[in-house]
N, C-alpha and C positions, 0 to 999 in steps of 0.2 A: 149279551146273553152268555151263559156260563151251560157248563154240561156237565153230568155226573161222571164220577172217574171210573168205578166200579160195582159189580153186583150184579141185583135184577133191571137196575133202572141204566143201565151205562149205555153213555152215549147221548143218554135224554138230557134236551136242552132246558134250561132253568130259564124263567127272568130274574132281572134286577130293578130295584127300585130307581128309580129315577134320579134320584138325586138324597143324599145325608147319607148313606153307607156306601162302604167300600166292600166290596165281595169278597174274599180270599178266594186268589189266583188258583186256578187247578193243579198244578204244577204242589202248593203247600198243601191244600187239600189233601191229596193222594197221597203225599209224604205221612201228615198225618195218621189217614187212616191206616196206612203200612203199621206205622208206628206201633200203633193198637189195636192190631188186628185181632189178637186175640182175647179182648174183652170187647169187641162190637158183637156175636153171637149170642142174642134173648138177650143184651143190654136195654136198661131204662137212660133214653138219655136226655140231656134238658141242652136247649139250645138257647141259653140266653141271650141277648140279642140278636135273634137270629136276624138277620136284614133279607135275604131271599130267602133262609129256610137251607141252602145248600151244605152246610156240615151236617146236618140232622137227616134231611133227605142223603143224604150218602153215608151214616149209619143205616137209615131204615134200608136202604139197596143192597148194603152189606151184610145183612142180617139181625140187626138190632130189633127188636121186641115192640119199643115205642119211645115216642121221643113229644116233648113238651117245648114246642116253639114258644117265644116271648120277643116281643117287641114293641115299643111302646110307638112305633111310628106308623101314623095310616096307611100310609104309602108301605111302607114294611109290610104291614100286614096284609093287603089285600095282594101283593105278590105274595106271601108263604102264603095263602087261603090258596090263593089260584095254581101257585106250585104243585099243592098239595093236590088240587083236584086235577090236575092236568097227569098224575101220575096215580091218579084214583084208591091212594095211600090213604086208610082207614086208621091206622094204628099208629094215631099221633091228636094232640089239641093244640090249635092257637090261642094265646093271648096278646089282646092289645093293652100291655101294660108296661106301667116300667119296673125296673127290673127287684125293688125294694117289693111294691106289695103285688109280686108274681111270686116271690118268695116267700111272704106271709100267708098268703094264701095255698103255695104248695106244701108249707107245712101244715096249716090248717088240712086238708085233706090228706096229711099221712105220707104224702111222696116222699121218697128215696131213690138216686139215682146213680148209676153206674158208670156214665160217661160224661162230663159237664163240659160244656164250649163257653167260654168267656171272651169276647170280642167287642167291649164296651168303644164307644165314640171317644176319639183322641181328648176331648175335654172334662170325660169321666174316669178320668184314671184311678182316681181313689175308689173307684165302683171295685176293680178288683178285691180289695182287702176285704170292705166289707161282706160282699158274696161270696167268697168263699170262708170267713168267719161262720156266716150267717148259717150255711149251710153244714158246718164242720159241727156250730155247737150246738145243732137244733136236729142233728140225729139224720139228717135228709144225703149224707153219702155211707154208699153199702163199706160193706167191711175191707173191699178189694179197688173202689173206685178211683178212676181214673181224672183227671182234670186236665184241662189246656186251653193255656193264657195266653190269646196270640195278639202280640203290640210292636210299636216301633216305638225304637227311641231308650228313654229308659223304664224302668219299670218298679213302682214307689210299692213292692209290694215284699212281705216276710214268708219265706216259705218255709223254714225252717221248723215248723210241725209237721213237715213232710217227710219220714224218710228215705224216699228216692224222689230227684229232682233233676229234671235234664232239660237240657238249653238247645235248640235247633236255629241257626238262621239261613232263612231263605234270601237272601238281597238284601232290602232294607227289612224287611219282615222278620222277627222273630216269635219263635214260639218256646212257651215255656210247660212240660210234662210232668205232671205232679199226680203219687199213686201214693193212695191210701194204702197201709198193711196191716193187717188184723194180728 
């Protein structure tokens, strides 16, 4: 079990799926949302592969708006279903999907979002480029939004359409912070 760092929900414990995801440790969590604290207030955020839901649930603790879990794992999902109703958090959707037509379809409904979490499974590496191309040239990030790429290892990814880009390592864990500027 994991626990929320800060907010309304701090201190409340999460699960975890049982097995195919690994949770980001609290310790980066919290760093994170330091990070960007001052874009989680009324953020739309999308938790892409969310595995328990806990970056997204700790936007929503923190003051974020609403957030769109995505996960295309059973087991993933029925933890963020249950996460979600254990903290009786309304203002947010699960999908059980992967993470291509979670994004065809939130464009299809218009979404745009202000905080993006990208945590694909060590053997989708190449998922980064594409989601956030997907998302950069389909109109779906606000004029100010944020992004964070958190992987180990190396990271086969171009950021260089970003003009602020910062690097965090936690241990083996890095994360990488990429902001939209209008």
């Amino acid at each position: 079990m994991i626990n929320i760092i800060g907010g309304k929900y701090r201190s409340r414990l999460l699960d975890t799926p049982e097995e195919g995801t690994l949770p980001t440790k609290n310790m980066v969590r919290g760093a994170m949302a330091s990070s960007i604290s001052t874009y989680i207030p009324g953020a739309r955020v999308l938790d892409l592969y969310a595995g328990s839901g806990a970056l997204g649930l700790e936007m929503l603790s923190r003051g974020a708006a609403s957030c769109l879990f995505v996960d295309m794992g059973k087991g993933a999902y029925k933890v963020i279903c249950g996460n979600v109703a254990k903290l009786k958090e309304a203002n947010c959707t699960v999908w059980n999907l992967e993470d291509k037509k979670a994004l065809e379809k939130a464009k299809g409904l218009g979404m745009q979002f202000d905080i993006v979490f990208l945590d694909p499974p060590y053997a989708l590496k190449e998922s980064y480029q594409y989601d956030v191309d997907f998302l950069r040239e389909n109109g779906m990030l606000s004029d100010n939004a944020v992004l964070i790429l958190e992987y180990e290892g190396e990271l086969p990814f171009d950021s260089s359409a970003f003009p602020f880009r910062r690097e965090y390592r936690y241990g083996k864990t890095k994360v990488l912070l990429l902001k939209v500027e209008a």
